[in-house]
C-alpha positions as CSV (number, residue, x, y, z in Angstrom):
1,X,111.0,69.4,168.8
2,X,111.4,70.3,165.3
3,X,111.4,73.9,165.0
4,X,109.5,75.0,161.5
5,X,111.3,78.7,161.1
6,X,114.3,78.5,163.2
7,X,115.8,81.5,164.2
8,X,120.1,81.4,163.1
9,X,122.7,84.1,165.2
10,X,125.2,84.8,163.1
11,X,128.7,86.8,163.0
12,X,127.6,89.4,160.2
13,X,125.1,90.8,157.8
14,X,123.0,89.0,155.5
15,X,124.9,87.2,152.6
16,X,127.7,86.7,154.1
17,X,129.4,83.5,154.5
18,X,127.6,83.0,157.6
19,X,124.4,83.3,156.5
20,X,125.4,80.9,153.1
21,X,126.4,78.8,155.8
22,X,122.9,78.6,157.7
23,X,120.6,78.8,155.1
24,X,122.7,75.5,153.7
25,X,122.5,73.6,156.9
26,X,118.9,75.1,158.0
27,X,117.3,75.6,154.2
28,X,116.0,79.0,152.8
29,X,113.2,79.1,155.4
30,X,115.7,79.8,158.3
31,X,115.8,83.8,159.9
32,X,118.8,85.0,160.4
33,X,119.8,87.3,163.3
34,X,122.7,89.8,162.2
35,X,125.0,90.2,164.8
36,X,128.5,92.1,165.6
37,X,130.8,89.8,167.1
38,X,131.1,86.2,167.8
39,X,130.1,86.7,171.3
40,X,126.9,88.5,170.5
41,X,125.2,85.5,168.7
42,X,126.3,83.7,171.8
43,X,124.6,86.2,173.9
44,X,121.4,86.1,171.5
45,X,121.1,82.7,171.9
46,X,121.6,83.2,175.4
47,X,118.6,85.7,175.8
48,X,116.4,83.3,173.6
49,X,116.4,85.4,171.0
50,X,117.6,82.6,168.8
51,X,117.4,79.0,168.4
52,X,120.5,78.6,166.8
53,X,124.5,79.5,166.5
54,X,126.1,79.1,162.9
55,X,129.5,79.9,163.9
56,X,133.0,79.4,161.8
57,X,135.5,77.3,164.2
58,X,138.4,77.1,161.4
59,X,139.5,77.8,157.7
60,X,142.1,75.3,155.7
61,X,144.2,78.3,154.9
62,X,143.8,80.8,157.6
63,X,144.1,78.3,160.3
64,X,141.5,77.7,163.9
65,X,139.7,80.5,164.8
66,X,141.2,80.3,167.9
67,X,138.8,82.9,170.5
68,X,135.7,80.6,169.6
69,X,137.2,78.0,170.9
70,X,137.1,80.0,174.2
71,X,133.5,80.6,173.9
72,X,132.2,77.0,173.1
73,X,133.8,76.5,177.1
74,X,132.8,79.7,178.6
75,X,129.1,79.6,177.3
76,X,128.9,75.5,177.1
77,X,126.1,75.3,174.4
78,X,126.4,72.0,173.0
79,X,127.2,71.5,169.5
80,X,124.4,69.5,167.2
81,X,126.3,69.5,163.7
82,X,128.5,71.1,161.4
83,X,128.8,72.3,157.8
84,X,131.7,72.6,155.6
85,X,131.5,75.5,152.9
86,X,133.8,75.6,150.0
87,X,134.9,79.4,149.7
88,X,134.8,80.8,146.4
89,X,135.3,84.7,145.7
90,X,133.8,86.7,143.3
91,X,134.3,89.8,141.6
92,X,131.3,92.4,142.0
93,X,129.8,95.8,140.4
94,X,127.0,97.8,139.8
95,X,125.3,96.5,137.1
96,X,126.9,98.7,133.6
97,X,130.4,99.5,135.4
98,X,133.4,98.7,133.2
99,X,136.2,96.8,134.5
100,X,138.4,99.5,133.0
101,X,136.8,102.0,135.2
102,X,137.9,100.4,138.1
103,X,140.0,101.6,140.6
104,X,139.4,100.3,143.8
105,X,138.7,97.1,145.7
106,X,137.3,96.0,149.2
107,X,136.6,93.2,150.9
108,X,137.7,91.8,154.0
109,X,141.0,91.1,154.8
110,X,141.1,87.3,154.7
111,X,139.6,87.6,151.6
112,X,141.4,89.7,150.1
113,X,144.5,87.6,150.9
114,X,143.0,84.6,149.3
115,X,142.9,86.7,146.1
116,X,146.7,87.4,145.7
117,X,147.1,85.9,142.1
118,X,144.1,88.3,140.9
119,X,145.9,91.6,142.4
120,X,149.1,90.8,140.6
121,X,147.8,90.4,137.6
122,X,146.6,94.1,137.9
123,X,148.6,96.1,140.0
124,X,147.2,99.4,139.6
125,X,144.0,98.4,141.7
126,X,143.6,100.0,144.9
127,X,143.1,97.4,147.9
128,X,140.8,98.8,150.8
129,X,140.4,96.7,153.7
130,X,136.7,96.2,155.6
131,X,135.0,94.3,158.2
132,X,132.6,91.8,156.1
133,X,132.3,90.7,152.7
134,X,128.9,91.2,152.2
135,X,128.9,94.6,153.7
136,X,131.2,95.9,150.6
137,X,129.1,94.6,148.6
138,X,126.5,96.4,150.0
139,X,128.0,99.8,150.3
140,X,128.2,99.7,147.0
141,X,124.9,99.5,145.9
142,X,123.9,101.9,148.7
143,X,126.3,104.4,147.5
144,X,126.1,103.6,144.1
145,X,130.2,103.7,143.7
146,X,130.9,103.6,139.9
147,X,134.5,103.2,140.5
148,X,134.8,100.6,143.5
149,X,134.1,96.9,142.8
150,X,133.7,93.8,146.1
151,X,135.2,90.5,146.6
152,X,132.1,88.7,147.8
153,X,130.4,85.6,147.4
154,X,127.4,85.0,144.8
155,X,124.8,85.4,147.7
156,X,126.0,89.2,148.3
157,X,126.0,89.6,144.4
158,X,121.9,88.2,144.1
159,X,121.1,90.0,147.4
160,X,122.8,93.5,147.0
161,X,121.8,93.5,142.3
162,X,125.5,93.4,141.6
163,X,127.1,92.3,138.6
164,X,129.5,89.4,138.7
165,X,132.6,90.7,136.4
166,X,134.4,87.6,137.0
167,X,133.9,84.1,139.1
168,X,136.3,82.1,141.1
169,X,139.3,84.5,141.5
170,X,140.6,82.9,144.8
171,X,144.0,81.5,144.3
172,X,143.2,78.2,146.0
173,X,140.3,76.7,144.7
174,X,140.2,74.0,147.3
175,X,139.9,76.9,150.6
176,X,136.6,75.4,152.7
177,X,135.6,76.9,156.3
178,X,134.2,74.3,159.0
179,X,130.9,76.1,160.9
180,X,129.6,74.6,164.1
181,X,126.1,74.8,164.7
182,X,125.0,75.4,168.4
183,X,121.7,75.4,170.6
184,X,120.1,75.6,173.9
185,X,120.2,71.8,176.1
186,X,116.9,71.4,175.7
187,X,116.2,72.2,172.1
188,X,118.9,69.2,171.6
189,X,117.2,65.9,169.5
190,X,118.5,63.0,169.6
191,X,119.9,61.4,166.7
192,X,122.1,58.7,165.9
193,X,126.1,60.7,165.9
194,X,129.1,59.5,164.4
195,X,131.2,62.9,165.7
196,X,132.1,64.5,168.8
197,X,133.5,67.4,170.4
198,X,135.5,66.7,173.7
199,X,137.2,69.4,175.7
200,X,140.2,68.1,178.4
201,X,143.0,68.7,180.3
202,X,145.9,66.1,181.0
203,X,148.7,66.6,183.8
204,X,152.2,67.9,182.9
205,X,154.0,64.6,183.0
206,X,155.7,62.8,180.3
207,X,153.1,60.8,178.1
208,X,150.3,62.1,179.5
209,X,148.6,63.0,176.7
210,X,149.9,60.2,174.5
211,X,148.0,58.1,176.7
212,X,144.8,59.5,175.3
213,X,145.3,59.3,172.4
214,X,146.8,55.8,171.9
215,X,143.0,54.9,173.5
216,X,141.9,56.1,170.5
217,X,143.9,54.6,168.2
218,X,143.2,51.2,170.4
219,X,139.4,51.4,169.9
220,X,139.7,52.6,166.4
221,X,138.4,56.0,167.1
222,X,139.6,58.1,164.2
223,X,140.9,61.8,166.0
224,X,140.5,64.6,163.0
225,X,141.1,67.6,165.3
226,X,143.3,68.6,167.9
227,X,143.8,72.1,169.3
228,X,145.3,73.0,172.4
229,X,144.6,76.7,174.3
230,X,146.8,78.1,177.4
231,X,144.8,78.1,180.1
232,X,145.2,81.9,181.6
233,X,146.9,82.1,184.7
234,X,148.3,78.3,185.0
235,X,151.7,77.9,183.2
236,X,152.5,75.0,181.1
237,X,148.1,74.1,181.3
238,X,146.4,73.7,178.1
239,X,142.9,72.7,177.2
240,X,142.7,70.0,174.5
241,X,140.5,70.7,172.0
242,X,139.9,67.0,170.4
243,X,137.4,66.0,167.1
244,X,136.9,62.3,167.2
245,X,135.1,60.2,164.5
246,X,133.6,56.1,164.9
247,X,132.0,53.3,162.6
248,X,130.6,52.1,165.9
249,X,128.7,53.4,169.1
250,X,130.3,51.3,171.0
251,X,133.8,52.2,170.1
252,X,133.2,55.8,171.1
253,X,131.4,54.7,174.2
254,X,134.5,52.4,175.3
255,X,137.1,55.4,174.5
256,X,135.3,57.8,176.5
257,X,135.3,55.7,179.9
258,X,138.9,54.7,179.4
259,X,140.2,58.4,178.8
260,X,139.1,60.0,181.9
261,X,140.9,57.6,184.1
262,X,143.8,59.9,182.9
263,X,142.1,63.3,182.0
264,X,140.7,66.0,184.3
265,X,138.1,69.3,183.4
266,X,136.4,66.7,181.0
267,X,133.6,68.1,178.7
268,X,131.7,66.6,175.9
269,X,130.6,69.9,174.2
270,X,128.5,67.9,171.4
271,X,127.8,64.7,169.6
272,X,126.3,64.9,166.5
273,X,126.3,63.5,162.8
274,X,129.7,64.2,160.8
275,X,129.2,66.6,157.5
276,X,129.7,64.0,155.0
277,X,129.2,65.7,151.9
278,X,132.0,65.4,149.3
279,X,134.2,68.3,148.8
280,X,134.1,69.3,145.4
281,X,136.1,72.1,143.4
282,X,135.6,73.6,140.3
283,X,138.5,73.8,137.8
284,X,139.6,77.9,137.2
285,X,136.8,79.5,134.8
286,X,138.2,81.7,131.8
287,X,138.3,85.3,132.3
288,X,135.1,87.5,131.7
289,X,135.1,89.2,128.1
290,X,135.5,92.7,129.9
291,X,138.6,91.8,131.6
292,X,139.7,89.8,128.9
293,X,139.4,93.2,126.9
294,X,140.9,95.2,129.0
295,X,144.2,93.3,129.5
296,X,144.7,93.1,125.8
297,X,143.8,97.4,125.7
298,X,146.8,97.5,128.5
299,X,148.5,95.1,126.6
300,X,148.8,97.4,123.4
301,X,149.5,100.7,125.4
């Protein structure tokens, strides 16, 4: 059943990467539910106070988000899709605030990382360190700081009135987070997939988990994502986190028989339609006029 408004738990406030995230997989019309933690937008879609999970499973700098992994098994929602979202930083301040007035600049840690190229460029900037993007960008309208500017994305700049003093100042333009999109079993529809989720162990023997995977390879099953997790208490146990891709039902149905004759803990945590959209970048924009001002005023000091 098509749900009209569906309700989106997500790791966050509103505008944040997250909720750009939903609202691109969902459309505008989708509520989203702010929550703390990872776990808690479990938990709301637990107590059926949400249709919906958007959550971030891994970034192609920064690496797997390895505890949601953890909860995908503990909570076993199945997965329905996915979204990639390209990441691209901006520079915000209240609207009138001169870049030269500037001296300090918050965002969350991650972020502020991806920005490395930016902070060289003017060391005398003050880095502070917070818990969401889209929150800096909010404290600053709510405290009105004159002096403070946020690394955010253009969603926090439109929602919080901020002006953008410059786009794009990620060093790597080509940064993208996958986000997983979750939901009760029976608010699953069926549709025609061409991804899957799996979840496995193997034994600890020589090969063992070659043998999966050469099935694969056999039946022209394409694997895009592995990712193995100790398993707590066993030593030398893993849980195989595995992303496979087909052309053909049939291949994937054919894999999937084969591989348990040498697997155990099996679990399919979702089949669903691979995000196909192609990943564009834009190339680096020219500096604002402000900052472009203000490094030739340093310059000539």
């Amino acid at each position: 059943m098509k749900i009209e408004r569906p309700r989106v738990a997500i790791q966050g406030i509103r505008a944040s990467f997250h909720e750009e995230a939903a609202l691109r997989y969902f459309g505008e019309n989708a509520q989203t539910i702010e929550c703390n933690s990872f776990k808690q937008t479990f938990e709301t879609l637990k107590n059926r106070e949400a249709d919906y999970v958007v959550m971030a499973i891994e970034n192609s700098i920064a690496g797997s988000i390895l505890p949601n992994y953890t909860l995908l098994l503990d909570y076993g929602f199945p997965v329905v899709g996915e979204i990639y979202l390209p990441i691209q930083l901006h520079l915000m301040a209240l609207p009138g605030v001169k870049f030269e007035d500037i001296k300090y600049v918050t965002s969350h840690p991650i972020a502020l990382r991806q920005c490395v190229d930016f902070f060289d460029e003017y060391p005398h900037l003050k880095i502070v360190e917070s818990n969401d993007t889209a929150a800096c960008a909010k404290r600053i309208r709510e405290e009105q700081l004159t002096d403070t500017v946020a690394i955010a994305n253009a969603l926090a700049a439109k929602l919080y009135g901020l002006d953008v003093l410059e786009r794009r100042i990620e060093s790597n333009k080509k940064n993208f987070t996958r986000f997983l999109i979750l939901t009760h079993h029976d608010n699953v529809e069926k549709k025609i997939s061409n991804k899957a989720s799996l979840c496995f162990q193997v034994s600890n023997k020589v090969g063992a988990l070659a043998k999966v995977l050469n099935i694969f390879a056999e039946e022209g099953v394409n694997m895009s994502k592995i990712q193995s997790m100790p398993i707590l208490g066993k030593r030398n146990e893993y849980n195989f986190y595995v992303d496979i891709e087909w052309d053909e039902p049939k291949q994937y149905d054919v894999s999937i028989r084969q591989i348990l004759k040498y697997t155990h803990n099996f679990n399919i945590l979702g089949e669903y339609e691979r995000h196909d959209d192609e990943l564009t970048t834009t190339p680096k924009p020219q500096k604002n006029d402000r900052i472009r001002k203000y490094i030739n005023i340093r310059r000539n000091v």
